[in-house]
MIDO-271176 format. One record per residue (C-alpha): residue in one letter; x, y, z. Coordinates in steps of 0.02 Angstrom, whole numbers. Layout:
! residues N
PT   aa     east    north       up
PT    A        X        Y        Z
...
! end
This chain:
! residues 463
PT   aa     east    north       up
PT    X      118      468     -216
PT    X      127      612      -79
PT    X      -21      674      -98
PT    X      -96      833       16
PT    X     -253      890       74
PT    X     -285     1042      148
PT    X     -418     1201      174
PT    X     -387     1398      184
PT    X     -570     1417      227
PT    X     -618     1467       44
PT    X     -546     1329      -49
PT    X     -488     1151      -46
PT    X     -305     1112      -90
PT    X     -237      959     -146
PT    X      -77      927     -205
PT    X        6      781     -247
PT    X      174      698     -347
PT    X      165      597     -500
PT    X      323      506     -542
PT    X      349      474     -712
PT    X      505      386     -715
PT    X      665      313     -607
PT    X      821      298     -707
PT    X      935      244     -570
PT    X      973      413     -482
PT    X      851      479     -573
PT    X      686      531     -507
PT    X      566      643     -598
PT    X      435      683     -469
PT    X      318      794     -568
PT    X      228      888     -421
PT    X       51      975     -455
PT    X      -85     1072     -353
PT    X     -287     1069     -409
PT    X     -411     1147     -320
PT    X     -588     1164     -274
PT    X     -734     1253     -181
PT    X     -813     1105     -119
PT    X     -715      919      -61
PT    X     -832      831     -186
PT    X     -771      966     -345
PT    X     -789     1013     -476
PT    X     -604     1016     -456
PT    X     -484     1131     -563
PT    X     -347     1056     -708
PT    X     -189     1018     -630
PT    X      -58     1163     -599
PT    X      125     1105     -630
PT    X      222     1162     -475
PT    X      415     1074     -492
PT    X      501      933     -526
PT    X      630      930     -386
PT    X      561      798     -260
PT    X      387      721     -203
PT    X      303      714      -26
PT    X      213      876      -71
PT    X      110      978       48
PT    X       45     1176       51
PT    X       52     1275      207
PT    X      -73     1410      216
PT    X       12     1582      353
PT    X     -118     1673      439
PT    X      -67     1840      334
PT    X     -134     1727      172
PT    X       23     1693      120
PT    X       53     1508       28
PT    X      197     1398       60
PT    X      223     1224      -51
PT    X      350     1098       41
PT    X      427      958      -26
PT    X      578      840      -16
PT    X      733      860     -130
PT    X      812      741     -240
PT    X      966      771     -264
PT    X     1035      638     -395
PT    X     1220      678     -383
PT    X     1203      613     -202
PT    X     1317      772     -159
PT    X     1319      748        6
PT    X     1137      648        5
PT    X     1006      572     -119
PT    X      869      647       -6
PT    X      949      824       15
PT    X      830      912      124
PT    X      639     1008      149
PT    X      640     1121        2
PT    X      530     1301       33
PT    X      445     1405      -96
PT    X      305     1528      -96
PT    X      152     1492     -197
PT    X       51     1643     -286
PT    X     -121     1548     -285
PT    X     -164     1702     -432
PT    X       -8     1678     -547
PT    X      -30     1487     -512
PT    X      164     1457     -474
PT    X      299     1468     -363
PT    X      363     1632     -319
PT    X      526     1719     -234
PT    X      692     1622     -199
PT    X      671     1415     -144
PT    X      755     1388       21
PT    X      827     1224       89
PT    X      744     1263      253
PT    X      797     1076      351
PT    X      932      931      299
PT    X      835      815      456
PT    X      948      707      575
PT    X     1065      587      583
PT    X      948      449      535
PT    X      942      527      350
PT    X      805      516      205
PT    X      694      650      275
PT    X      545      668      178
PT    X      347      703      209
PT    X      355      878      285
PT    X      216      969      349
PT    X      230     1134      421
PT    X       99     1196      572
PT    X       89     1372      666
PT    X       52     1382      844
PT    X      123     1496      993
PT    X      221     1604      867
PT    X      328     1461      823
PT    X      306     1371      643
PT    X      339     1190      672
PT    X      373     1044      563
PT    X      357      866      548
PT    X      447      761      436
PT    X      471      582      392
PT    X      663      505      413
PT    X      745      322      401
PT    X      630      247      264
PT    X      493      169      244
PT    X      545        5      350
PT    X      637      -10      513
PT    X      725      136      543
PT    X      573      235      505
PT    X      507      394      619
PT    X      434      566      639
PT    X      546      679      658
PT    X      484      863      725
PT    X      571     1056      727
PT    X      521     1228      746
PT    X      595     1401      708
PT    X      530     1581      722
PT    X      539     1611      529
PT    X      467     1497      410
PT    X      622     1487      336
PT    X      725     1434      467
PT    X      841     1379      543
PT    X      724     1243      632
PT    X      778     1175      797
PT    X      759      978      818
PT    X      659      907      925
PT    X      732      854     1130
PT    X      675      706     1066
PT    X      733      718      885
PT    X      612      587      822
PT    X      440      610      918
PT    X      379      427      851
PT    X      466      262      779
PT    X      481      100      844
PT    X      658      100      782
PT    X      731       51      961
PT    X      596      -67     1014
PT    X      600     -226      883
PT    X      468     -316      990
PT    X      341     -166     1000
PT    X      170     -224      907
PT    X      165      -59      793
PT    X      342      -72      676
PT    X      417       32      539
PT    X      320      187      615
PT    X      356      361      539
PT    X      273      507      398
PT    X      150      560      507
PT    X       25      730      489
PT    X      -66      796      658
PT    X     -252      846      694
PT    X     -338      947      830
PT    X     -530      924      876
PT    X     -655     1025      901
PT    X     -619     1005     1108
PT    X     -435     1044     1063
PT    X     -345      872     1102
PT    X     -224      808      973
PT    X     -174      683      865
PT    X      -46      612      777
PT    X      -98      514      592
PT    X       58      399      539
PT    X       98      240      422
PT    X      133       82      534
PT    X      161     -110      507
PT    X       92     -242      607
PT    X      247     -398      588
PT    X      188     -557      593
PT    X      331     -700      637
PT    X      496     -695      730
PT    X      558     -637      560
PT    X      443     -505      556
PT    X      344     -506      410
PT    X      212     -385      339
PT    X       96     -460      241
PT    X      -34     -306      290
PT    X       70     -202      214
PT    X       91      -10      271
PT    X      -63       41      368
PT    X     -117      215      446
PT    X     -116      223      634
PT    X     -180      357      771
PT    X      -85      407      923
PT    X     -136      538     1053
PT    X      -16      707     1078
PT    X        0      852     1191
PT    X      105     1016     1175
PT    X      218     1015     1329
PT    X      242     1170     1437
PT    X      386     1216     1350
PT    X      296     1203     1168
PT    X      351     1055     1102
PT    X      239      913     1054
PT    X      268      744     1135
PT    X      167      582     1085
PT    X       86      521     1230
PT    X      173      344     1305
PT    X      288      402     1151
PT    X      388      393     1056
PT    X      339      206     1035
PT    X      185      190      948
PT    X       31      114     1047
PT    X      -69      -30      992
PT    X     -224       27     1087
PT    X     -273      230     1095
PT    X     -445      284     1183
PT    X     -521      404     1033
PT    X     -673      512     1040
PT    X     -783      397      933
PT    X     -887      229      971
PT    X     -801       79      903
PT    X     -877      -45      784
PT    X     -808     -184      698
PT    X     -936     -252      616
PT    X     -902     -210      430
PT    X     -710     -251      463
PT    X     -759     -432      506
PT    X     -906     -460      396
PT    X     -877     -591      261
PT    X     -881     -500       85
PT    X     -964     -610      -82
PT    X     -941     -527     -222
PT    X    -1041     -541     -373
PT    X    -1024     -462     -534
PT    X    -1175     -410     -587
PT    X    -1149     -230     -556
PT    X     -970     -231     -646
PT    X     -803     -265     -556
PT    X     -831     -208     -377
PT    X     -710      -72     -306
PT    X     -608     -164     -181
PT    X     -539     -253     -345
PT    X     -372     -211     -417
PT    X     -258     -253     -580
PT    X     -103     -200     -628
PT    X      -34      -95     -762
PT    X     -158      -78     -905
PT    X     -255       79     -942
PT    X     -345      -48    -1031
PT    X     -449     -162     -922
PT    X     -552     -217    -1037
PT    X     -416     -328    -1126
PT    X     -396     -416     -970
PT    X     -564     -435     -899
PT    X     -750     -444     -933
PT    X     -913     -426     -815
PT    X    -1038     -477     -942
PT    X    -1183     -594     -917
PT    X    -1138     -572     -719
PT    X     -998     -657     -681
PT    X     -807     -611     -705
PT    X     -737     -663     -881
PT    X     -515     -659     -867
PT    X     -460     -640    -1028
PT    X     -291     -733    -1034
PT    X     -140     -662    -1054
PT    X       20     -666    -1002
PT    X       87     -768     -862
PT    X       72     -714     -680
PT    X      282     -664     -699
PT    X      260     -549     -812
PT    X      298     -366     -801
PT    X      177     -321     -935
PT    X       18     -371     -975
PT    X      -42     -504     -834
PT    X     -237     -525     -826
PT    X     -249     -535     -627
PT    X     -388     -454     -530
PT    X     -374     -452     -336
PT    X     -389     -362     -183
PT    X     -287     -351      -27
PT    X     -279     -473      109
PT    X     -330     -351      265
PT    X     -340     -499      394
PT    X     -194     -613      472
PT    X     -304     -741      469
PT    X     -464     -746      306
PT    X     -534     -889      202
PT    X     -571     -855       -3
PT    X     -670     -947     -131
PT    X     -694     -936     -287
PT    X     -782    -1055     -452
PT    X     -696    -1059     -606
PT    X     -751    -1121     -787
PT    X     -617    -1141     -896
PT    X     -550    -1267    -1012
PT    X     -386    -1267    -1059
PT    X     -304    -1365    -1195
PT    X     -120    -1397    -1139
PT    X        7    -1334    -1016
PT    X       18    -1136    -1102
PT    X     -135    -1124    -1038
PT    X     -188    -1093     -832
PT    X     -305    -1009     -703
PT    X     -369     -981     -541
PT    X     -352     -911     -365
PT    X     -198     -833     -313
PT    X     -118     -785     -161
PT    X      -30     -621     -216
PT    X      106     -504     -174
PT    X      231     -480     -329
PT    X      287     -573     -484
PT    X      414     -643     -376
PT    X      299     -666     -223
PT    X      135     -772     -239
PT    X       61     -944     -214
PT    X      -52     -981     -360
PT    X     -209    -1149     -370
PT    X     -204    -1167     -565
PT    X     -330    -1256     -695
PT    X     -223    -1294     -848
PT    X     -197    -1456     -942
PT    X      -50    -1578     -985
PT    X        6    -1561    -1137
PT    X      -86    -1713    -1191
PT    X     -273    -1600    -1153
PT    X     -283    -1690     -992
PT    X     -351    -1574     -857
PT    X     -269    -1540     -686
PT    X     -233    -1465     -557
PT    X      -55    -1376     -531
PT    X        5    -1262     -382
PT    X      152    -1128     -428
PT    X      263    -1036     -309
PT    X      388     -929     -316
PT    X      449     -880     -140
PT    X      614     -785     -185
PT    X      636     -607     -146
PT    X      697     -476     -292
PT    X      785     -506     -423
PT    X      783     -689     -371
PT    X      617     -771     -437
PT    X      588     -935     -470
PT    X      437    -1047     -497
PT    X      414    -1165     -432
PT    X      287    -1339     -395
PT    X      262    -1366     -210
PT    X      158    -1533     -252
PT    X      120    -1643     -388
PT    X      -41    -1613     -536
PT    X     -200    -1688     -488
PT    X     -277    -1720     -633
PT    X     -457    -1693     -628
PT    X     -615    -1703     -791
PT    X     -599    -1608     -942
PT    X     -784    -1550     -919
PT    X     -847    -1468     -776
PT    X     -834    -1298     -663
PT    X     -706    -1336     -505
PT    X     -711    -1222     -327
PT    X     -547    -1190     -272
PT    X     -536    -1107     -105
PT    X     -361    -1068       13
PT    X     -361    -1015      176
PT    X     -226     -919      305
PT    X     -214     -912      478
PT    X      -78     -815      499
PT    X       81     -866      421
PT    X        4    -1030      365
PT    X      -93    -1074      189
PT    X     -167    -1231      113
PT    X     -290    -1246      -41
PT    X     -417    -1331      -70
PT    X     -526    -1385     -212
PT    X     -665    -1479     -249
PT    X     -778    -1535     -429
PT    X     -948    -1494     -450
PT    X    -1056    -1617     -297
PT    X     -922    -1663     -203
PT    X     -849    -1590      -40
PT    X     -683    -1489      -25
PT    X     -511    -1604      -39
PT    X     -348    -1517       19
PT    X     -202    -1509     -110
PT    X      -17    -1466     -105
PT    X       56    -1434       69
PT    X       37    -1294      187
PT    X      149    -1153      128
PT    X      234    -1012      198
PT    X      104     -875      191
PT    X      237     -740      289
PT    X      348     -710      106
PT    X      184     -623       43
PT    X      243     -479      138
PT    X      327     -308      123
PT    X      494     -377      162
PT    X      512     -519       67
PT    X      413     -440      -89
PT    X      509     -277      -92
PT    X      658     -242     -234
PT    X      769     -118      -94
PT    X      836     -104       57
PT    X      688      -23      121
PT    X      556     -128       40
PT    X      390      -85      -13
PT    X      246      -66       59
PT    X       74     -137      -34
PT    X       43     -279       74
PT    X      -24     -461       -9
PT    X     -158     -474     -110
PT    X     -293     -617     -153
PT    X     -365     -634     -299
PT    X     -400     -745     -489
PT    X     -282     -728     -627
PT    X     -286     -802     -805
PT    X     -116     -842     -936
PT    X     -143     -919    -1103
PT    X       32     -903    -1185
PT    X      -28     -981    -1350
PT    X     -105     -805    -1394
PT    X     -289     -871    -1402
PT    X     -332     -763    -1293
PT    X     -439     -937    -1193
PT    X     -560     -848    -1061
PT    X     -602     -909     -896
PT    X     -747     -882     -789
PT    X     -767     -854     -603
PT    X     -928     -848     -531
PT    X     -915     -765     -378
PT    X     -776     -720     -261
PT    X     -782     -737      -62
PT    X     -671     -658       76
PT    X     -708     -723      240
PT    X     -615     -645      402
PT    X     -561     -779      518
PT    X     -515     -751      706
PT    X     -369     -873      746
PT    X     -271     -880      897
PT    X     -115     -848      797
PT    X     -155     -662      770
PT    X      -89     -575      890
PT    X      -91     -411      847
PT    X     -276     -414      782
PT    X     -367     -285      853
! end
């Protein structure tokens, strides 16, 4: 997480925070720099920088000076958990920090400031940071001093960009943004974003990365233009083409697992899953609940509205055993088409749910089993248009039958997924899964695996 990327016009920079472990107050956010001559590497080993926070980032001063920024954790919560924009200078030579560490800015009254960048320009050093969390209450928050150690003025403004004050604004939860000049010298402003679907406001996109146009007022300070609410619509310096976002993907698997794929947890994939012989072999495993070992391959929903498809092989032997197509967004989050068995060996079909937000899961059986032959691949499908989903299935010859009733697509979303206040921020996910809790490790197959974008009338923030 909080990872940096930046150029001194020798070398690139990247640093970036790996966090081992959260103990309640406890955060050990291992930060690290690497770095390389070209973007594509070879790229150094790491170089351990601190433990004190994470958002990361390395400002290089035009006398060649090297500044590493981060946020601080301060456990004790004495008088805050996120206790300000630590400052320490980095000898690129020695490979550490050098010279005292300064808290150089505690951010506003909206609290949690995080994500700072510093920027020179006019004599003043500037910096952005991140404040309010990751949902809401989120925003950029800017400031500038003389010194690069402070003090830094806030910002007229205080917070140059958040939707914070304007709950019906298309672009939500805005905030942690970085800026970028072109080679004609306008501005912009790169930031994470939600797009809310429902009155309740739901985002089952998860966090996304927007664009906004800036400009440095005559009395240099930088303003977001029609800010500081975010805009839907910017005109950018580039030709716009949709084509590949809306192009239906069919994914095969003769070339191994393709990279918009995911799974979770194992540095071991090859317990879990299999591309052999062309098609995708799950291994099963535990049951989609678990918080170990879960053989479940997906890959985000990026659409309001999308269809998916998938044919499965698999023959279970009683009710310990299931698989198929899930709609994804937590073990506590996620609609799931199963092929299992009763636990006489008769095949069928069974739909679990569990719709509860953290620590609250429950599964659950929005319809009844439909049984269906013991022999036999079956197609199961689903589709959303916005915060709607039904499956579908259908046996080998025979044309797709709806089962189980339309569900509640919206709690596949950041807020209803997340396990704090703040929530998280991974969007839903679609994808096949496979549980055999006998310990026979049964496999099933999937043939293929479609994502189709769908325009639907309900998306109205599509763009």
């Amino acid at each position: 997480m909080g990872a940096c990327l930046s150029h001194d016009g020798e070398r690139f920079w990247l640093v970036y925070t790996d966090v081992k472990r959260k103990d309640g107050s406890f955060k050990d956010a291992h930060n690290y720099i690497v770095h390389s001559e070209s973007i594509e590497g070879p790229w150094s080993d790491p170089i351990y920088i601190n433990s004190s926070g994470f958002d990361p980032s390395l400002f290089h001063d035009d006398d060649g000076r090297k500044w590493f920024v981060n946020m601080m954790w301060d456990h004790r919560r004495r008088p805050l958990l996120f206790a300000g924009i630590a400052l320490q200078e980095f000898d690129p030579k020695a490979g550490k920090l050098v010279g005292p560490r300064t808290n150089i800015y505690q951010g506003t009254d909206l609290k949690l400031v995080e994500g700072p960048h510093l920027y020179k320009r006019n004599g003043w050093y500037y910096l952005i940071t991140a404040e309010g969390g990751t949902a809401y209450e989120h925003a950029c928050t800017f400031a500038r001093s003389r010194t690069i150690d402070g003090q830094y003025e806030t910002h007229p403004q205080a917070h140059i960009l958040t939707s914070k004050d304007a709950p019906h604004a298309a672009l939500q939860r805005a905030g942690h943004g970085d800026l970028v000049e072109t080679p004609e010298g306008k501005a912009y402003l790169v930031h994470l974003t939600s797009r809310p679907i429902t009155q309740k406001r739901r985002s089952v996109l998860g966090r996304e990365t927007a664009i906004q146009e800036v400009f440095w007022g005559e009395d240099d300070w930088l303003y977001v233009k029609n800010g500081p609410v975010p805009s839907l619509h910017v005109e950018l310096p580039a030709a716009r083409n949709d084509n590949a976002y809306w192009t239906e993907k069919r994914y095969s698997f003769d070339r191994g697992l393709p990279i918009d794929f995911q799974w979770l947890r194992t540095p071991e994939p090859e317990r879990i899953f299999s591309t052999e012989g062309g098609r995708l072999t799950l291994f099963g495993r535990e049951s989609i609940g678990s918080w170990f070992e879960q053989a479940l391959v997906a890959r985000r929903q990026t659409h309001f509205s999308y269809d998916a498809e998938t044919v499965i092989d698999f023959s279970p032997t009683d009710e310990r055993q299931f698989a198929g197509l899930a709609a994804y967004y937590s073990r506590y989050n996620f609609f799931y088409l199963t092929v299992t068995a009763h636990s006489d060996g008769q095949r069928e079909l069974l739909i679990m749910a569990s719709e509860a937000s953290w620590p609250d899961g429950k599964l659950t059986y929005p319809a009844a089993p439909v049984q269906i032959p013991n022999d036999g691949k079956v197609k199961l499908t689903l589709t959303i248009r916005g915060d709607k989903l039904q499956f579908f299935y259908a046996l080998e010859g025979q044309p797709l039958t709806p089962i189980g009733p339309v569900l509640d697509a919206s709690i596949l979303s950041d807020e209803c997924g997340g396990h704090q206040a703040h929530g998280s921020f991974t969007g839903a996910f679609v994808g096949v899964a496979a549980s055999d809790l006998n310990g026979t490790v049964l496999p099933a197959h999937f043939d293929y695996f479609t994502y189709r974008p769908v325009h639907d009338p309900s998306d109205r923030y599509e763009i």
